[in-house]
C-alpha angles and dihedrals in degrees: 000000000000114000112243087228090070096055125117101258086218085060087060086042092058089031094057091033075060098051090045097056099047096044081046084062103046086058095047092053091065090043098079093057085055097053116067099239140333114255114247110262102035131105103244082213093058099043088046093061094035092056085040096046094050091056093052139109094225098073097199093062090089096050094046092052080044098056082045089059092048092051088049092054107256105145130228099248097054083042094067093030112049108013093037104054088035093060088039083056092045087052088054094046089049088054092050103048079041101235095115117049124228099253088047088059091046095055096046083052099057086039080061095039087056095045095059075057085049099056091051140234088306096083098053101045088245090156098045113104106208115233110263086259104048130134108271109206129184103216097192131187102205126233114296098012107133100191118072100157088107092052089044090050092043101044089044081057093052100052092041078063105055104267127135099239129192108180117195126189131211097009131187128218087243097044093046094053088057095057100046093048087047093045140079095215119157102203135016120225126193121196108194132169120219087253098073114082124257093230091058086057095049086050090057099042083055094045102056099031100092086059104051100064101188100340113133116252117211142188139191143157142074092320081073081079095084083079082215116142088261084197097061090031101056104359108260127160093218134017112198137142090190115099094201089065095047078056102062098034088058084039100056093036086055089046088054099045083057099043083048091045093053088046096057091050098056 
């Protein structure tokens, strides 16, 4: 019998990369029961790791599931747009059944925030350069929110779109103002999680709207959970967490600045 001190240490490595993996699956298996319902579209064994890996101590678990899914052909984009905010949703919901602490949901948050650095500057659009006349949109994280997972994904769609994006974190009603009245944006977009109040929203939204004339306000996020009517409650013009509708309300009120643009001029 060979003695274990004269092993290969790379043969441990594989052995307990081994260990680790199995052991990776067996949890996964049990994740699926846990989440609502898998999105249309998505491979349940791929959304399983990828909610077991973030929340393990072998922080390399999540980008190597991450390099499979790419092999396989998942693409980047539907990487940071559909796994990434699924397995976001499933930490929430973790916290608030408390079965996940939430440190533990901070730290799979930020696991999911690296990978979109991981997968490169493909998924977010980072080398497009958007057409003279295109939408330009201010994606903003208020003040003292500490997630902004949700505001990086959805800017990176947008710019994969098209759109001219200027994403700003931990923003403050004032600050805010400035910028808007400083700026030529054609839209406003809030990304807002369900922990922030409803009355500091309403204080922001006040706060701005005299400089937005009749620019559109919108806000997503996981706010949107209360299931209350956001217009009536703070004051916004739209309440989405769907980025292709983000889309198409910058894009036809940017449509209508430049049809009323050419009519002034005639």
């Amino acid at each position: 019998m060979t003695d274990s001190s004269d092993c290969d240490p790379r043969d441990r490595t594989l052995e307990m990369g081994g260990v680790v993996l199995q052991a990776l699956n067996v949890l996964a298996s049990s994740v699926t029961t846990k989440m609502n319902a898998v999105p249309s579209g998505l491979w349940p064994d791929f959304l399983d790791r990828m909610s077991v890996a973030v929340q393990s101590a072998d922080r390399t678990l999540v980008q190597d599931i991450v390099d499979t899914m790419l092999r396989e052909g998942v693409s980047g984009q539907e990487i940071a747009g559909r796994y990434i905010p699924s397995v976001a949703r499933y930490l929430g919901e973790e916290w608030l059944a408390d079965r996940a602490s939430f440190a533990q949901v901070s730290i799979g948050s930020a696991r999911l925030q690296g990978l979109l650095r991981h997968l490169g500057p493909d998924w977010c659009g980072e080398d497009v350069v958007p057409a003279a006349d295109a939408p330009r949109c201010l994606v903003m994280v208020p003040a003292a929110e500490q997630h902004t997972l949700g505001a990086t994904i959805l800017a990176g769609q947008l710019r994969s779109s098209g759109l001219s994006i200027q994403l700003e974190l931990d923003l403050c009603p004032n600050a805010a103002r400035s910028l808007i009245a400083d700026g030529d944006f054609t839209a406003l977009m809030i990304s807002a999680t369900s922990r922030i109040s409803l009355d500091s929203l309403r204080f922001l939204v006040d706060t701005i709207k005299p400089v937005t004339s009749n620019m559109p306000i919108l806000i997503g996020g996981s706010v949107l959970d209360h299931g209350i009517d956001m217009k009536a409650a703070i004051g916004v013009d739209v309440a989405t967490s769907d980025w292709n509708t983000a889309l198409r309300v910058s894009t036809s009120k940017a449509m209508e600045i430049r049809t009323a643009s050419c009519g002034s001029r005639h």
